[in-house]
C-alpha distance (Angstrom), angle and dihedral (degrees) to the residues before:
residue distance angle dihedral
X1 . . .
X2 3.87 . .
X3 3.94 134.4 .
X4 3.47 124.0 -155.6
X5 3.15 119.3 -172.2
X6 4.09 122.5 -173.7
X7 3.78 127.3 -152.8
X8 4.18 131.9 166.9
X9 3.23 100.7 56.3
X10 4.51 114.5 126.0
X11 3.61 141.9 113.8
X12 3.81 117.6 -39.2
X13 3.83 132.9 175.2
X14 3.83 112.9 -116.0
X15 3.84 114.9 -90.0
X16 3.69 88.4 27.4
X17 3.97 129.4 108.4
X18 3.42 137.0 -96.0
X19 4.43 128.8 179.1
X20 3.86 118.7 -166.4
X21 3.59 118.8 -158.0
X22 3.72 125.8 -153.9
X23 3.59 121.9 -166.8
X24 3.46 121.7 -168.9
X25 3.88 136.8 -154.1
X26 3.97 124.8 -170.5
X27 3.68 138.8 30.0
X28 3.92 110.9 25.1
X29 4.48 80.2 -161.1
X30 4.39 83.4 59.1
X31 3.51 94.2 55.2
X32 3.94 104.1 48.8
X33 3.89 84.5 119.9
X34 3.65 118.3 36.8
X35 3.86 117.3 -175.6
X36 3.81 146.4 176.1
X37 3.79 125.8 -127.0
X38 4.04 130.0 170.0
X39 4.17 128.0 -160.9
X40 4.10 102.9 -155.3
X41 3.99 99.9 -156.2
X42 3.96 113.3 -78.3
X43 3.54 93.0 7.6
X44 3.64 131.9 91.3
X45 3.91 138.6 -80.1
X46 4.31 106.6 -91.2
X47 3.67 137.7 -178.6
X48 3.34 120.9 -116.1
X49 3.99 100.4 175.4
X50 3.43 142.9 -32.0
X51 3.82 128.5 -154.5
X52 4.19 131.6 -164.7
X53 3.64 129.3 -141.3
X54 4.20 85.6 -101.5
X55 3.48 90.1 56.6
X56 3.84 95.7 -106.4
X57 4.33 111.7 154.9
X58 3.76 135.3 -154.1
X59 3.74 112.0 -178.4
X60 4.05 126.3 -179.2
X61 3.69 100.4 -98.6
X62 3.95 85.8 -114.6
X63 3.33 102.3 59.1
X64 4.45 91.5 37.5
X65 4.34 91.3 102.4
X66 4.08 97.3 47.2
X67 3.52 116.3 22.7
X68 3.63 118.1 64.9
X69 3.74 119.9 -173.2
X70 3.92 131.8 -159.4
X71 3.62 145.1 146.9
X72 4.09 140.6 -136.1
X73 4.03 98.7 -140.5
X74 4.05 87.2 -169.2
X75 3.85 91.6 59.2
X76 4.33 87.4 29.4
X77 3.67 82.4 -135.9
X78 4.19 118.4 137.2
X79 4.10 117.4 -160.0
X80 3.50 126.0 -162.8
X81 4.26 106.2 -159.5
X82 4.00 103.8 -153.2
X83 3.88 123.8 -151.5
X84 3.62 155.1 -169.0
X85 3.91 78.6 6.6
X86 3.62 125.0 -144.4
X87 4.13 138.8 -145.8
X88 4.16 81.0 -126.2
X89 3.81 88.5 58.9
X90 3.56 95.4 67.6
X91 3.93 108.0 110.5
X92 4.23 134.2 106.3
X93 3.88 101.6 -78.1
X94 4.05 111.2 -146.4
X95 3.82 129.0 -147.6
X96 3.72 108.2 -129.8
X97 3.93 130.6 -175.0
X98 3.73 141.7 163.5
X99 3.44 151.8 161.3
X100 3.79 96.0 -96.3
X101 3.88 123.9 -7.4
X102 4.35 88.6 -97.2
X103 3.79 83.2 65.1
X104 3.67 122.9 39.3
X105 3.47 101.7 149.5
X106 3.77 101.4 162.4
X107 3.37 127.6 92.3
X108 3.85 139.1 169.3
X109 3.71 128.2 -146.5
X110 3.86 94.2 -102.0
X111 3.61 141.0 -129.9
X112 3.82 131.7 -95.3
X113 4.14 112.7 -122.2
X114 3.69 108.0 -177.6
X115 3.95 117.6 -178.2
X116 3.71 114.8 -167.4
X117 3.69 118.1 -155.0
């Protein structure tokens, strides 16, 4: 089993900076790929990046030029460093991990990011 557990997340001013931290707890093997997602109210579940053990990235091609994700595998914590941030990017933003990107099972209970214009 894995625990993620989310923190950062609050209200920001848009064009300012946000970084979410998640730490997780469990099987190292579960959280080969660690990612971020966010659910913006009455809209659907996203990805916003996802990150392997190696280091290796896939970002939706939105977010590519302001969000920047990475992780700390000694600590087994992912961050995803927000900016230039937008109204649009207010939503709950979910830790996500897996053993392989075809099987992320994990999730945390996500963070709140709320951008004020």
């Amino acid at each position: 089993q894995v625990q993620l557990v989310e923190s950062g997340g609050g209200l920001v001013q848009a064009g300012g900076s946000l970084r979410l931290s998640c730490a997780a707890s469990g099987s190292i093997f579960s959280t080969n790929v660690m990612g971020w997602y966010r659910q913006a109210h009455g809209k659907q579940r996203e990805l916003v990046a996802l990150i392997t053990r190696s280091g290796s990235t896939n970002y939706a091609n939105s977010e590519k030029a302001r969000f920047t994700i990475s992780r700390d595998n000694a600590q087994n914590t992912v961050y995803l460093q927000m900016t230039a941030l937008k109204p649009e990017d207010t939503a709950v933003y979910y830790c996500n991990a897996g053993p392989n990107r075809y099987e992320m099972e994990y999730w945390g209970k996500g963070t709140l990011v709320t951008v004020s214009s």
